[in-house]
N, C-alpha and C positions, 0 to 999 in steps of 0.2 A: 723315858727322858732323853735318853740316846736318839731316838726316834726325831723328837722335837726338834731335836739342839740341828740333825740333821736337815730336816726341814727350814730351819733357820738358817741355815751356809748357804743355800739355794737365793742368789741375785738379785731373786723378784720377789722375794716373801717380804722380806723386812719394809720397801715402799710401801709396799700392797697393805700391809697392817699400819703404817701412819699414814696411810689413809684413810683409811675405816676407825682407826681412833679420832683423827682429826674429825671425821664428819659425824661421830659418836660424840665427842667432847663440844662442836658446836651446836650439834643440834639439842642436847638434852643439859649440858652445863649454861651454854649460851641463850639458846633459842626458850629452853624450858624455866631454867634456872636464874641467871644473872639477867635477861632480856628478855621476857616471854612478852606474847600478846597481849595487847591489854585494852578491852571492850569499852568505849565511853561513847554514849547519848546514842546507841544500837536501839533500833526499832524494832516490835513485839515478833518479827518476823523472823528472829534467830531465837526465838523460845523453843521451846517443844510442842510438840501437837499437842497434848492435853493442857499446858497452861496457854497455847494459843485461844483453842475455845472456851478455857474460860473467863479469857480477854474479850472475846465477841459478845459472848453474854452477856459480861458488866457494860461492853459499849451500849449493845442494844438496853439493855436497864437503863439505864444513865439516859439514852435520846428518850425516853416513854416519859420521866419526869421533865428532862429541861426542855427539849426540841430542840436541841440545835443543831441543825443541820450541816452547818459547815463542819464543827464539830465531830458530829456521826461520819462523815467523808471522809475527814483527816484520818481517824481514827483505821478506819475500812481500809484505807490506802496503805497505813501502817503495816496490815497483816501480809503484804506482798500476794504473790500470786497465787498462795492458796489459800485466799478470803471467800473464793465462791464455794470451793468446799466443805470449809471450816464452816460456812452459812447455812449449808445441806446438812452439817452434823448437827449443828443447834436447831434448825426445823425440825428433822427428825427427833430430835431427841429434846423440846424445850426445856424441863425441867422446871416448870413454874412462871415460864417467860409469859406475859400477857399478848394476847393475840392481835391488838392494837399496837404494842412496840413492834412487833415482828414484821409486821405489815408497813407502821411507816418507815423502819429504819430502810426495808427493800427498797421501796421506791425511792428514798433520797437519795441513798447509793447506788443504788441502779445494778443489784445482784446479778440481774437475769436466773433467778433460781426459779423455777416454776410454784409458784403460790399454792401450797398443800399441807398446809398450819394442820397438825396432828389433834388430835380430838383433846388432849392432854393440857394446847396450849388453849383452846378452846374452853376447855371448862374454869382456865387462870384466870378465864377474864371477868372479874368483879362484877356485881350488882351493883348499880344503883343507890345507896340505903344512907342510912343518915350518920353510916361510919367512914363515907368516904373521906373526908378531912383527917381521920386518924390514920387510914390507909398511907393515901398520899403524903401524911406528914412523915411514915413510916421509911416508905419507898425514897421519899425527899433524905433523911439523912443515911438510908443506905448507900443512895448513888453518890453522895456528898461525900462518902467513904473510898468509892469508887474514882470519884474526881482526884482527891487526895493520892491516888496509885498511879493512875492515867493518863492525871492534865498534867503533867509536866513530860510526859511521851516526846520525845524528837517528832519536830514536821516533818524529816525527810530521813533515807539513809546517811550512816556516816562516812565521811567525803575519805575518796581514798587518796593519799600525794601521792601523785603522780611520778616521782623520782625514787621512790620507795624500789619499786620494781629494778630500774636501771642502777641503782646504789647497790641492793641483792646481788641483782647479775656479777656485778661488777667485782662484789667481793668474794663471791662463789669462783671465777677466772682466775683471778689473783691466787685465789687458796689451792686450786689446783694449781695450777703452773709452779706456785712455790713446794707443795709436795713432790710436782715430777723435777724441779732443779737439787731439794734436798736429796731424791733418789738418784739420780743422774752422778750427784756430786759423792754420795756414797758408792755407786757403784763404779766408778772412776776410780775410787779408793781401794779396789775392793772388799769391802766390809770393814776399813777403818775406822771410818769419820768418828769424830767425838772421841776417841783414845786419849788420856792426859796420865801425862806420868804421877804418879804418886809417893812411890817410893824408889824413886833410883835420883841420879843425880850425874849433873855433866862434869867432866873433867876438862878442867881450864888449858886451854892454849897453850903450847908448849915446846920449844922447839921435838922435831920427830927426828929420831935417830934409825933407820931401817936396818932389822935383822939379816941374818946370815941365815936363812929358814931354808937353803939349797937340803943341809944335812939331815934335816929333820923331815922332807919328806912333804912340805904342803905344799899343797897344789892351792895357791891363789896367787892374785896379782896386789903389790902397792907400788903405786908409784913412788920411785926412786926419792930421796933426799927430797920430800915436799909433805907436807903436815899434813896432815886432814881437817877439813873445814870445819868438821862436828865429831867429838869425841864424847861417849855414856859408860857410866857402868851401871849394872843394875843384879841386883840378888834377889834368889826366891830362897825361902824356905818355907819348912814343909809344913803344914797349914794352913798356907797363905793362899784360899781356893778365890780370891777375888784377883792373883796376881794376874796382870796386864799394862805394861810397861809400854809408854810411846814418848817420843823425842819428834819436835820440833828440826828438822833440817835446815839451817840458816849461814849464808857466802857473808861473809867479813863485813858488810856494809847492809846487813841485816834482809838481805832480802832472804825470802820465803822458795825453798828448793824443792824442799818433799817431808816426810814421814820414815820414822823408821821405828823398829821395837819388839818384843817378847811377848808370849802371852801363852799360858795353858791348851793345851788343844785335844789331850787325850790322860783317862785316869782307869788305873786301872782297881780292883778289890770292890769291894762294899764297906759300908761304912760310913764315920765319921772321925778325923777329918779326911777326906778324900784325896788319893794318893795319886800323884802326879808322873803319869807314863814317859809324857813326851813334851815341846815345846815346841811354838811355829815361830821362826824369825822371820820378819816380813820388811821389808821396803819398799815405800812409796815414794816415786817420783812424778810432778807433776808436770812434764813435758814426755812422761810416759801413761797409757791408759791401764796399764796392767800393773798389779802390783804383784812384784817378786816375791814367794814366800819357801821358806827351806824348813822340814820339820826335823826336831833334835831329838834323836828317840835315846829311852833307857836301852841297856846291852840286852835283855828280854823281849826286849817289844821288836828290837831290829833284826832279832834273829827269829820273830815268830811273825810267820808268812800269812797270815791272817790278819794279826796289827798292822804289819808294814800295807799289806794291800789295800788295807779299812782308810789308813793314812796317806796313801800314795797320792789320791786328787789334793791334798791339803798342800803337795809339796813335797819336793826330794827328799826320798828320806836321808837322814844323818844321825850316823852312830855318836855317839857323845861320849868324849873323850877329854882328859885333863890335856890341856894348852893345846887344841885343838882349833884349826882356826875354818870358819866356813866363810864363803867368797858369795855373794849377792849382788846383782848386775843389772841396771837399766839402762835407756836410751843415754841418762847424762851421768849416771851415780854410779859407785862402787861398795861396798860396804862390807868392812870382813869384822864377822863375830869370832870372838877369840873367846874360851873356854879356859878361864883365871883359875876358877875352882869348882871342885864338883863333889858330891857324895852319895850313897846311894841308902837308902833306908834298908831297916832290920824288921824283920816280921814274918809272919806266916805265910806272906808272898812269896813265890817265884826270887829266886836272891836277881838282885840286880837289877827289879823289875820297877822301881819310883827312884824318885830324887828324894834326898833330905836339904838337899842342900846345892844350889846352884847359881855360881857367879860367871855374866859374859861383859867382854868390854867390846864395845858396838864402835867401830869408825869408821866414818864416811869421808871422800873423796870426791871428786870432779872431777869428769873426764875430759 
């Protein structure tokens, strides 16, 4: 799973699979599904080869009773381009066909198959005798049957529109380009997009009074006697394996700045519920292409040189500490997580090694 999740941090995975769902979910939800093709007044030439020839057979049956030779033509023309073949399989093999239909249907239609009526169709051909009327009457409502399946056959193939083609293309361009601007747009983010808070909530407007934080030791910047634009708090506890926490960045008069927010990033035991190592604090700014990300590791993880280095591409590490503040910097933003409240869980772990409990107050700045 570790593996996966891995393979998924990597820039190019996640486009790469909305794309391959989207052209999975169009072709087989869409194309299969909700819009599939659909065959109306198609000529005997998209059949299969054995109910092709047994299409030619009832033709040629059918011209031996009526003669009609327009008829027998349209019919022939129907089977498309392998009518001379389909003709070679029913000579060779007539099955009862009379050796008088076989003979005029050739010539009206003009086979070109070389005339070699099998001894088979030869011996079909009737006597003479004073049962012919019962024959004929026989033959007469079998083809009549034959009619019933055949005459209402399309005279031609079915017409393809013409804009069919160029509407396809067109939407096939379209659905790319919008897969590579949604990756473009996520990877701009670095693996943000779509984050929506759920459980945390903004702290309203206020005037800002700045600390005396010389004594204590932090290393960040705020600017002097000026509020911050966007103020969040947001709490995990322990459980909570869907937390992922994001905040809207927005300047007094509503305009759209950037991204910022908390989210799980490493867990350490087996189990259930899955115990939470570390935390990635991230900011996005959208006059920056990179998003800033800091990870907040347990006192365990940052002291074990195997987590911190597993973590280190994720983002500086940071030891997590009560009222600890961490500083986050872009081309136009500043943002310092402040460490309200913290606790660490009880168990058979490593002491010190998950949260149970974890409060940051997120504020953002303009530079």
């Amino acid at each position: 799973m570790e593996r996966i999740n891995e393979y998924l941090e990597r820039p190019w995975v996640k486009p790469v699979l909305y794309l391959l769902v989207g052209i999975l979910v169009g072709w087989f939800v869409f194309g299969w599904g909700l819009f599939p093709v659909e065959w109306t007044d198609a000529t005997p030439a998209y059949l299969r080869e054995d109910l092709k020839v047994d299409y030619l057979r009832m033709s040629i049956d059918s011209y031996g009773v009526n003669g009609d030779a327009s008829l027998a033509k349209q019919r022939w023309l129907n089977l498309g381009d392998d009518a001379v073949a389909l003709f070679q399989k029913v000579q060779d093999d007539p099955r009862g066909a009379k050796l008088s239909a076989l003979t005029g249907f050739a010539k009206v239609v003009d086979t070109g198959v070389t005339q070699s009526i099998s001894s088979e169709a030869k011996d079909a051909e009737p006597e003479s005798n004073a049962n012919d009327a019962t024959v004929v009457k026989e033959e007469t409502t079998t083809n009549a049957e034959a009619e019933t399946v055949f005459g209402a056959m399309p005279t031609q193939a079915p017409k393809k529109n013409p804009m069919m083609p160029v509407a396809l293309g067109a939407f096939c361009v379209l659905s790319v380009v919008l897969v590579f601007a949604v990756g473009y747009i996520f990877l701009k983010r670095g693996g943000k997009l779509g984050r929506k808070p759920a459980r945390a909530e903004a702290i309203p407007s206020q005037p800002y009074v700045p600390e005396n934080v010389a004594d204590k030791g932090a290393e960040y910047f705020r600017p002097a006697n000026e509020a911050p634009v966007s103020q969040f708090m947001t709490t995990y506890m322990a459980g909570d394996e869907q937390y992922d926490d994001s905040f809207s960045i927005d300047n007094p008069i509503g305009e759209f700045l950037g991204e910022c927010g908390v989210g799980i990033t490493e867990t350490i035991g087996v189990g259930e519920p899955k115990k939470t190592a570390a935390f990635e604090v991230w900011l996005f700014d959208k006059n920056d292409i990179q998003t800033v990300t800091k990870v907040l590791m347990s006192e365990h993880t940052f002291n074990d040189p195997s987590l911190q280095q597993k973590l280190l591409s994720k983002g500086e590490p940071i030891l997590a500490e009560p009222g600890k503040r961490i500083l986050l910097e872009t081309a136009s933003l500043q943002l310092e997580a402040r460490i309200v409240d913290m606790s660490y869980g009880q168990g058979p772990l490593p002491q010190n090694s998950y949260f149970e409990r974890l409060t940051l107050e997120l504020a953002v700045w303009t530079k």
